[in-house]
Each structure stands twice: as C-alpha cells, then as structure tokens.
Steps between C-alpha positions, in 0.01 A plus 500: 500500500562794294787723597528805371858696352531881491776687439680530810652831669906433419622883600424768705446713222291253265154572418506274220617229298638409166456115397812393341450107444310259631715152614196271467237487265150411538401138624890490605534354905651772727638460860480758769888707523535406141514791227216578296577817362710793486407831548660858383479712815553892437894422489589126520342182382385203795446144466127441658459168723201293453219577818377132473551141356242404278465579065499807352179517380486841333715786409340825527738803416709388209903583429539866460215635691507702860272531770449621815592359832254180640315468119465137469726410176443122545331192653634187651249199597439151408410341140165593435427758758264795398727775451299840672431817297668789557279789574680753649774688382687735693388850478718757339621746760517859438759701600748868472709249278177434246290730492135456316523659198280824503227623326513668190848342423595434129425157348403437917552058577112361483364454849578127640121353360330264769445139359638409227853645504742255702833687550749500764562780711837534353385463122244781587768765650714423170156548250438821684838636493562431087136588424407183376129423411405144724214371282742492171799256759440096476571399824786171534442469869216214625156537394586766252698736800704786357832475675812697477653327193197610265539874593877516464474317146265780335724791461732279312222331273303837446812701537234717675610883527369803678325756288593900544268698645347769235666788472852353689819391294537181747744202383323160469589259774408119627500408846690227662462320779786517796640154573446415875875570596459868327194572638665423897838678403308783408260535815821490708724698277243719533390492873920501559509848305242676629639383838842494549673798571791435234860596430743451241940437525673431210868424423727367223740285585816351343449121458770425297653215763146385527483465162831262514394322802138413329796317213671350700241322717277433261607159327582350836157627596348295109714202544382467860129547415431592183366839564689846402647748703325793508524899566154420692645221707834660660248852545285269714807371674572863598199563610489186704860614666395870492137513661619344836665811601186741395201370649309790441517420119379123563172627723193643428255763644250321748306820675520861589776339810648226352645337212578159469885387455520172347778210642519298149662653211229385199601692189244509256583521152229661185449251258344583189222225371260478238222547722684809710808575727471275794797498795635190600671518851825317568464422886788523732766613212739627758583101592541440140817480262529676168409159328241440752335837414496424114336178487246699734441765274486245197276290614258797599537662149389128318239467734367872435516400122324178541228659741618233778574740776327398842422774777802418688706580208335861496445583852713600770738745332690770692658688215444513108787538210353598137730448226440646112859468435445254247205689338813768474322748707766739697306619809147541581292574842352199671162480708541278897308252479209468771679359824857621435686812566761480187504398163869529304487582117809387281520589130754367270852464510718744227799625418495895609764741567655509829748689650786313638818664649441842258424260211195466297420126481244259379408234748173267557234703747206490617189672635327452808159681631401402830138590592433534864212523727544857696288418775744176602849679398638829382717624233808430719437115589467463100804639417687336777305145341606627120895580628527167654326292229756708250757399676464118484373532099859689439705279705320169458745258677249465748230329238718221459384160674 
C-alpha cells in the first residue's frame, strides 16, 4: 500500500516548508518514527519521522525546494508498487500580503498559462514579484515542475536588472528573495510596530567592576567548560535576578482588561544568523548559575549558526536582550517582540568620561535602551526596572555563583 508524505505543519506560524536533506534515498527501507528528512520551518530546522514502514519508493520535492503545507513531497510502498501521479497542486492563495500585479504595470509577470507550465505556488509568487518571464525557466522539480530553486538562481545567472522608466533618473536594482526567517521577523516586526504603543528609557552606566568581574570569572568559567565569559552572559544573569521583582516587565498585553503576567523567567536572547535574527529562549534562568546561563546561551548561539534550533528552543520567552556591542554599536532603539512587554538594548562597552568625586575620569560604560509596551507599564515601572537592573550591573557581587 502506498502511503503518502507531505510536508507536515511543524509551527503555528508555518505555511510552508524548506527541504533541507533527505536521510534516505530512493529504494532505501524506512521504519515508521524513524527520520526521513529535515525540514527548514520559517525559524528553526525539524527532523521529520517516517509515517510508515515500507521503501521509499520515490522522492518528489528535491533538497532546496519549499512547498506548501499537505503537498505530497514523497511516496513510501512496497518494491514494485505503481507510484500515483500527482495531479493537483495546491492553489496559490491571494492575499493583502501579494497582491496580483495590476494592469498596465511595467514589464507586468506573464499570466500563470493553463497546461503546460508546472510551477509551484511558491515559485509563481517569486516569478511574479522579480518579473521573470515563465516560458524562458527550465523547471528541476518532477516532470519538468518549476520550483523555488530555479527562480531564485536567475537573477544571479542573468544578473537580471530593472529598467528606468522613460523620462525618470531611477537607479538599476535586482530583487532578492527574503529567506523564510526574514520574511516572519518582518511580518511581526511589523505587526509589533504598528501595534504596540511604545516607549523608550535609556541610561549609561558605569561597568567598570563588571568589567573586572567578567576577568576574573572567566577562566574558571573556560577551564570548567570550555566556553567564555561573556558581557551577554552576566547581563542575562541580571536580568534573571532583576525581572522577579518587576513583573510588569516579564508580561504581556492579553485584551482591553487584562494582560498576562508570566511565572517563568525565559529570557530570550537576538541571535544573528545567516538566514536572519532568530531568539533563542533560555527557560527558567532565574534557577540557573552564572555558568549554567553561559553554556545556555552557547549552545543556543551554535545551534542558531548551524540552523539546529527546535521550537522549544524559540518559544516560550518572557523577555528579550539584543546585544550589538560587539558590532561596536553604542545605543540604538529596539522593537518588543510579539508576546512580550520589554525588550533591553545594550551597546558596547567604552572608556568615557565620568565624573567621580569632582574629577573627570575615564572608566568602562555602557548604554542601555529599554523599549516598553505602554499599554502593560508606564514610564515609572521602567525606570524603577532600569534603576534596579543598574544597580546589580555596577555592583555585580550578586552575579557571582
């Protein structure tokens, strides 16, 4: 018996699906619960279980390629069986978010043509949105299907450009595709801004203990486990001692009555990736030691990097800390992320003057901008956060393990 494998729903949020690698090949035996595949979500990749024992019988989206949710991307059956035809792809939907392309437009995407033009839904979006003329692509996919990988290799064979309309001194451009995790950070950046009623605190604070605590921890911390001491890692200790005492700052709005005050302290930390910025989430940091809270925050930043993250690892955060310091960025504004009520900002750590005793000094500091969510907390309960969290960064003793 035949047994068909789509890609699977794996978020809330996913729509679609990236193939990343395929564990067996064709004629290989698989067993039901065992991994077949893995699959690039919008932020995290997933190992994909087998549905049924049997032989995998045919691959039908290769590496590389996404499609939509339930769109068969393999069979599994016995030697010999008849493997079906596909005859139904999944209709492109059309939405505010892709608009059809009106009449009358410049150098206007060909109509989709009935019959013989296989393309997936996704591979169509991305032909109409760079312009690209369908009967010139040579579809990779089965029976000649155009599939995402052929659109997004044109610009860079053709290095295909758009043309200035007569009579305007426009700049020549190419267009390029969003990776999934962009393309989701930027829907809820964007829903989050246009949404969230926000406010800004800053403060610069004298770190210059911190500074000397971050020395003389960190080769204990290495010889322990290997892993550096970081600015990142005793801020997220802080944070884990700090956020306790403001539970407005570790909620989020829930309705015009309520907002939802969370009882774990998750601190989610930016990461930046290849793909995007993703947050992973270290769960329950307030039970964890300093070292404890590295090897967390380590092990989320290699699996960011090697696109290993799973949904847990991303999901459940209360609170999020963005650091550029080491892009040597001083300050900059923050957006909440979806779900939260805070996000802190830290920039780099300098030498700047400071005044000490009628003295002009240099000393380590630092910059913090927390963003805040006006319709869960006011001006007052962030300042009262910032003074408290300042407190613990200047006088540090309480990092220790």
């Amino acid at each position: 018996m035949i047994t068909e494998v789509t890609m699977p729903k794996l978020g809330l949020t996913m729509d679609e699906g990236t193939i990343l690698s395929w564990m067996k090949g064709e004629g290989d035996t698989v067993r039901a619960g065992e991994t077949l595949l893995s699959v690039e979500t919008d932020k995290v990749a997933i190992d994909v279980e087998a549905p049924a024992n049997g032989t995998l019988l045919k691959i039908v989206v290769p590496v590389g390629s996404t499609v939509p949710l339930g769109e068969v991307i393999a069979f599994i059956g016995e030697p010999g069986e008849a493997i079906p035809e596909i005859t139904k792809i999944a209709p492109e939907s059309t939405s505010m978010d892709n608009p059809p392309a009106q009449a009358g437009a410049a150098e206007a995407a060909p109509a989709a043509q009935p019959g013989p033009i296989k393309i997936s839904p996704i591979a169509r979006r991305l032909a109409e949105e760079n312009k690209i003329d369908l009967s010139s692509v040579q579809g990779s996919g089965p029976q000649g299907r155009i599939v995402e990988a052929d659109i997004l290799a044109i610009p860079s064979k053709k290095e295909k450009a758009a043309k200035p309309q007569a009579g305007k001194a426009e700049v020549a451009y190419q267009l390029q595709a969003l990776t999934p995790v962009r393309k989701v950070t930027a829907l809820r950046l964007s829903e989050s801004f246009r949404t969230i009623p926000h406010f800004y605190l800053s403060v610069e604070l004298n770190v210059a203990l911190l500074v000397a605590l971050r020395q003389e921890l960190s080769p204990f911390l290495e010889a322990q486990s290997g892993i550096r001491l970081t600015h990142t890692d005793l801020l997220l200790r802080a944070l884990a001692l700090n956020l306790p005492r403001h539970p407005s700052l570790n909620a989020a709005y829930y309705n015009e009555s309520e907002i939802k005050v969370y009882d774990e302290i998750n601190p989610g930390i930016a990461i930046a990736t290849e793909q995007g910025l993703v947050v992973g989430v270290i769960r329950h940091a307030d039970r964890m030691s300093l070292g404890e809270i590295a090897v967390a925050r380590h092990s989320l930043a290699a699996k960011a990097q090697e696109r290993r993250l799973t949904p847990q690892d991303i999901t459940g955060g209360t609170f999020t800390l963005t650091n550029l310091g080491m892009y040597q960025v001083d300050d900059f504004s923050p957006i909440v992320n979806p779900g939260q009520s805070a996000i802190l900002a830290v920039g780099a750590v300098r030498e700047r003057p400071v005044g000490e005793e009628g003295k002009l000094v240099l000393r380590p500091t630092l910059h913090m901008t927390l963003a805040v969510d006006h319709r869960v907390a006011d001006g007052a309960a962030g300042a009262l956060f910032l003074k408290d969290l300042g407190a613990v960064l200047e006088a540090p003793d309480a990092l220790r393990d």
